[in-house]
N, C-alpha and C positions, 0 to 999 in steps of 0.2 A: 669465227672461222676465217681461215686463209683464201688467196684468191686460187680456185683452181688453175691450176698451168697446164702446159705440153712440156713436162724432164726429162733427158735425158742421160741415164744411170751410168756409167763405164765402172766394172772391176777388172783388175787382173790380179788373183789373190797368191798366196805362199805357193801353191804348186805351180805357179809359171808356164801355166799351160795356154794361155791364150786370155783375149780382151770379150769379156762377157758386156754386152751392151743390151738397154730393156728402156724403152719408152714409154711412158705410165703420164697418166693426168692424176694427178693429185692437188691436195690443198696444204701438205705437210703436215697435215692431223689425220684423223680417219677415213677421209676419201681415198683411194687407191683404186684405180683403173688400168691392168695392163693394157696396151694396144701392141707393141709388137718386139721382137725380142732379136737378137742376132749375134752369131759368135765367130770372131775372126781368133782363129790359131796362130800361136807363134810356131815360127818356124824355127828348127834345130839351130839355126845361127841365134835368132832374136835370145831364145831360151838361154842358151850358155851366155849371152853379155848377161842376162840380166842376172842370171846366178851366179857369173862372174862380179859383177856390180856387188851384191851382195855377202860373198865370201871380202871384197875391198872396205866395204863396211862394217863389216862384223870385226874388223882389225882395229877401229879408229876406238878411242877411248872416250872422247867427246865430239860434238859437230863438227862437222868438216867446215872449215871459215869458205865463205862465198864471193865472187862465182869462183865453181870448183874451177880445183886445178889438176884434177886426177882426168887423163884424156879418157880412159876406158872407161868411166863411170859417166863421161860426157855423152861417149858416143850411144850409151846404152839406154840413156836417158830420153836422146833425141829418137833411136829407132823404137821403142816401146811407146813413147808419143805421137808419130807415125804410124804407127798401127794400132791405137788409139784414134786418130783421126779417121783412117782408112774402116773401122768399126762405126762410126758416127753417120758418116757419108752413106754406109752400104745397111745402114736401120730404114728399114721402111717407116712411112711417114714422120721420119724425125727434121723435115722440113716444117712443120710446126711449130718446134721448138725452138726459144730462145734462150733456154738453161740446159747445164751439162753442170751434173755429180762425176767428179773425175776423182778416183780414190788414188791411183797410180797405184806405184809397186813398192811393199813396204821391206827395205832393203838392211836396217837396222831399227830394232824396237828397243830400247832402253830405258826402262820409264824409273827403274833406280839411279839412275843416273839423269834424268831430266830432259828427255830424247827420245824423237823418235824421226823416222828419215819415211817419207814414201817419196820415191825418185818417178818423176815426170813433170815436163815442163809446162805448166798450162798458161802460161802467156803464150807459147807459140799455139798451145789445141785454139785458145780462144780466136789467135788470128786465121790459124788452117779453117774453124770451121766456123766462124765471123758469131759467134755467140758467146754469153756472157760465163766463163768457167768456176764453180765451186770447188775448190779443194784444199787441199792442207787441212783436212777436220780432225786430225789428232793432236796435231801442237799444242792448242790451247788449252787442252783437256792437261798433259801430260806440265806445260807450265803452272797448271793451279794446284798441281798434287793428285791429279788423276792416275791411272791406268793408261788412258789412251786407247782403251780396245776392253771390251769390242764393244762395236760403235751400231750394230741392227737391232741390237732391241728395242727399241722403242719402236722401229719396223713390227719386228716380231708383235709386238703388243699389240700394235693396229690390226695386225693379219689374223689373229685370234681373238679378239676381241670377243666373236659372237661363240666361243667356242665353252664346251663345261671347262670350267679347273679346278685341279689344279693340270696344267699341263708346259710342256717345254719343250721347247725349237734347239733339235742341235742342228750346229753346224758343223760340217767337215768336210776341210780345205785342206792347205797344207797344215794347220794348227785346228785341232776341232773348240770351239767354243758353244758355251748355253745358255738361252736365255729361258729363265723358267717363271712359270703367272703360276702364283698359290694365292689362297683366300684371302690371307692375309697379309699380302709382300709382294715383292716382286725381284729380282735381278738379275745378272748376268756373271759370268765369266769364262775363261780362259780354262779347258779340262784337259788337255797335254797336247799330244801331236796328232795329227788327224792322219792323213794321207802323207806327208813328208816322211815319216824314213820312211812307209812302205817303197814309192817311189825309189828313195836311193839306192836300197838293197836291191831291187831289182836293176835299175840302170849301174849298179856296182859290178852286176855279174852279166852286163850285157845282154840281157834278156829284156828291153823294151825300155819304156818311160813307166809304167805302172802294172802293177799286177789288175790285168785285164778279168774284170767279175770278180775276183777275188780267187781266181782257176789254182794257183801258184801255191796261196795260205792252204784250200783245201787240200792241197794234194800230201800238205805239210804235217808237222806234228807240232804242238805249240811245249817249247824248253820249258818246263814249271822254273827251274834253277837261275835261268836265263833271265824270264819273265818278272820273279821276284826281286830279282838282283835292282833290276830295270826302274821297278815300282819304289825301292827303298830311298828314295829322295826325300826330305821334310817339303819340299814344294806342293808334294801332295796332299801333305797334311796342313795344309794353308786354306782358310774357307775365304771366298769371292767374296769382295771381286781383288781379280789378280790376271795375269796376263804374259804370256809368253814371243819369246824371238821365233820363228822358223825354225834357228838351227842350235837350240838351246840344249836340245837333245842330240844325240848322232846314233849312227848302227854299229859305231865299235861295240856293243856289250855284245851283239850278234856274230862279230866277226870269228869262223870258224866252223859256222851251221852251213848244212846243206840249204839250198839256195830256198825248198820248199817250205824247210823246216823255218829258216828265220823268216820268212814271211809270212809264217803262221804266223809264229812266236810277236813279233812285230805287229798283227795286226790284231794279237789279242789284247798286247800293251795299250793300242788306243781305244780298244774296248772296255779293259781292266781301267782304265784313269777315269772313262764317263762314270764307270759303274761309282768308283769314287767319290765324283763328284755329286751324285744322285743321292747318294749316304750321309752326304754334308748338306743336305738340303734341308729346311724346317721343317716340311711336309711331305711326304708322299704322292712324286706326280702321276698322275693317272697313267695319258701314254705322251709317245716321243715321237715330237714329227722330225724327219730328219731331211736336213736341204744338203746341197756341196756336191761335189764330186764325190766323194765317200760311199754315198747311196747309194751306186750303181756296183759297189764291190759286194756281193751275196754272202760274203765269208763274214766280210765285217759288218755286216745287221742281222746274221744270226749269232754270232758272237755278241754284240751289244744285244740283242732278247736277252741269249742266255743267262750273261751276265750281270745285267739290268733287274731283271724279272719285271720288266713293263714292254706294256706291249708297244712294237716299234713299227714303225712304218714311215715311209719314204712320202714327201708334204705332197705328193703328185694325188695319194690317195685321199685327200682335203682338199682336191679340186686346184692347188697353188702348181708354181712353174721353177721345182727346182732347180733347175738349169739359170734362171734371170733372177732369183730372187735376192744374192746380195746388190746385183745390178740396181736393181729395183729401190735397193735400201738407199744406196746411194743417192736418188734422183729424188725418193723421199724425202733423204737429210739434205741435198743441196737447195730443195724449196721451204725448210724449217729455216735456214741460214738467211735467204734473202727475206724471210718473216720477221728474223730476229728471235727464233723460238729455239728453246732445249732440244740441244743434239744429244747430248750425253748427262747421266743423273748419278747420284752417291751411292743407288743400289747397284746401276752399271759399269760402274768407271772407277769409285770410290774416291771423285770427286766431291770436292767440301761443300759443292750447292748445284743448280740445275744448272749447265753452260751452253751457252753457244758457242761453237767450235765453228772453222770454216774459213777460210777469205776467200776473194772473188777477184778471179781474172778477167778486164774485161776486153773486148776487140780494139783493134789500132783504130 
């Protein structure tokens, strides 16, 4: 067993909605003790560099040679770092800690091409907030022939452990990803876009950041023609582990619906892909605990029942803190790192052996 610590987790995932931060004692195997959790919002400027950042990368064909020279991917870096720090500072009791899981913002995923980018700078988190930083945990993964992503299962694993299975952890972020326990097996991946186009189509039409409860899709009608059009990718037909960019998809197949209708439509496609993925699975999992931002959308977990036919429920009703829980992951895997222990495995990542991903920034 590992030495229990005091970690602290930082995400900020595809929807770019703000710096999820979760302070947990763990041992980076099956201890997990949340103690306190805290969420600092980006603000409409932070938001646009970073998805400006993001659209700058989505352009590059290979790694950007270092230190960048692109100013707006600098500047976007340093202010999402700062409120990353300003997250850290404002966690209660994370004066304990001397470890920070820093995922950053993952601004280009590439892993056919040998790549993958999360942009923030944790030499500077470690000197703002004088502690030792884990990150960079996808590189390694995606240099040895992995995936790179996703990288909570072996969270997920721990957090169910005491639970019947066969059962599975979605996640839904801006990309929704699964990680599922059967009797016999275990993995993860990648099952389309979670929350990202909902998000676009609504800020496309000036109508918010996100369709609020899911009010927008109900009011909608879901396109069959649209939907199907949508679904007709061989990517689908791809079984895990495998893995997606953000912006791998878009809402052009949408363009043209009323604003209700495509965010039906839109939110039945990231229902229609889990369903998929659930279809390619060896076993039949019982039910579906669901973390993310995603949960809180009513439209899309009764559309995932429907179209599942497993029963669905949001991890809050399993006693867990959907709101910290990739947070959590993080500070998990940044104390497996200082172990030396498996971040990511061959059922996970389709990594050719168990890796340890990760390097460590540490204070001036």
């Amino acid at each position: 067993m590992g030495e229990k610590r005091l970690v602290v987790g930082l995400m900020s995932g595809t929807s770019a909605d703000g710096v999820d931060a979760a302070l947990i004692e763990t041992d980076g195997e099956a201890h997990v003790r949340l103690i306190a959790t805290h969420e600092r919002p980006y603000t409409p400027e932070e938001r646009r560099a970073i998805r400006d950042a993001a659209g700058r990368a989505l352009a590059l064909s290979s790694p950007p040679s270092l230190p960048l020279e692109d100013e707006a991917i600098v500047a976007a870096e340093r202010m999402m770092t700062l409120a990353h720090a300003e997250a850290v500072a404002a966690l209660a009791g994370s004066a304990g800690a001397t470890l920070i899981g820093f995922h950053g913002a993952t601004i280009a995923h590439r892993p056919d091409k040998g790549w993958t980018w999360q942009m923030g700078d944790a030499a500077l988190l470690a000197r703002l907030t004088g502690r030792s930083v884990v990150h960079d945990f996808r590189s390694a993964d995606v240099a040895a022939g992995g995936e790179g992503a996703p990288l909570a299962p072996g969270f997920h694993r721990a957090m169910v452990a005491g639970m019947d299975w066969p059962v599975a952890v979605l996640n839904i972020g801006g990309v929704a990803n699964i990680s599922w326990f059967g009797r016999n097996g275990w993995g993860a991946f990648d099952t389309g876009p979670g929350n990202a186009l909902i998000d676009d189509w609504v800020m496309a039409h000036g109508a918010g950041t996100r369709d609020e409860g899911g009010a927008l899709a109900a009011a909608g009608e879901v396109r069959m023609d649209v939907l199907s059009a949508m679904l007709d990718l061989p990517w689908f037909d791809l079984k895990g582990p495998k893995s997606l960019d953000r912006d791998d998809f878009s809402i052009q197949p949408a363009r043209g619906l009323a604003l209700a209708d495509g965010a039906a439509t839109l939110t039945a496609f990231t229902a229609e892909a889990v369903a998929i993925a659930l279809r390619q699975l060896p076993e039949r999992i019982g039910r579906l605990l669901v973390t993310g931002g995603g949960r809180h959308n009513r439209t899309l977990m009764r559309m995932l029942a429907e179209r599942t036919g497993v029963p669905v429920a949001p991890v809050e009703a399993y006693g867990f803190d959907g709101d910290s829980l990739e947070a959590q992951a993080f500070a998990w895997l940044a104390a497996r790192v200082v172990e030396g222990l498996p971040t990511s495995w061959p059922e996970t990542t389709g990594v050719p052996a168990p890796l340890c991903g990760g390097r460590v920034a540490e204070p001036d």
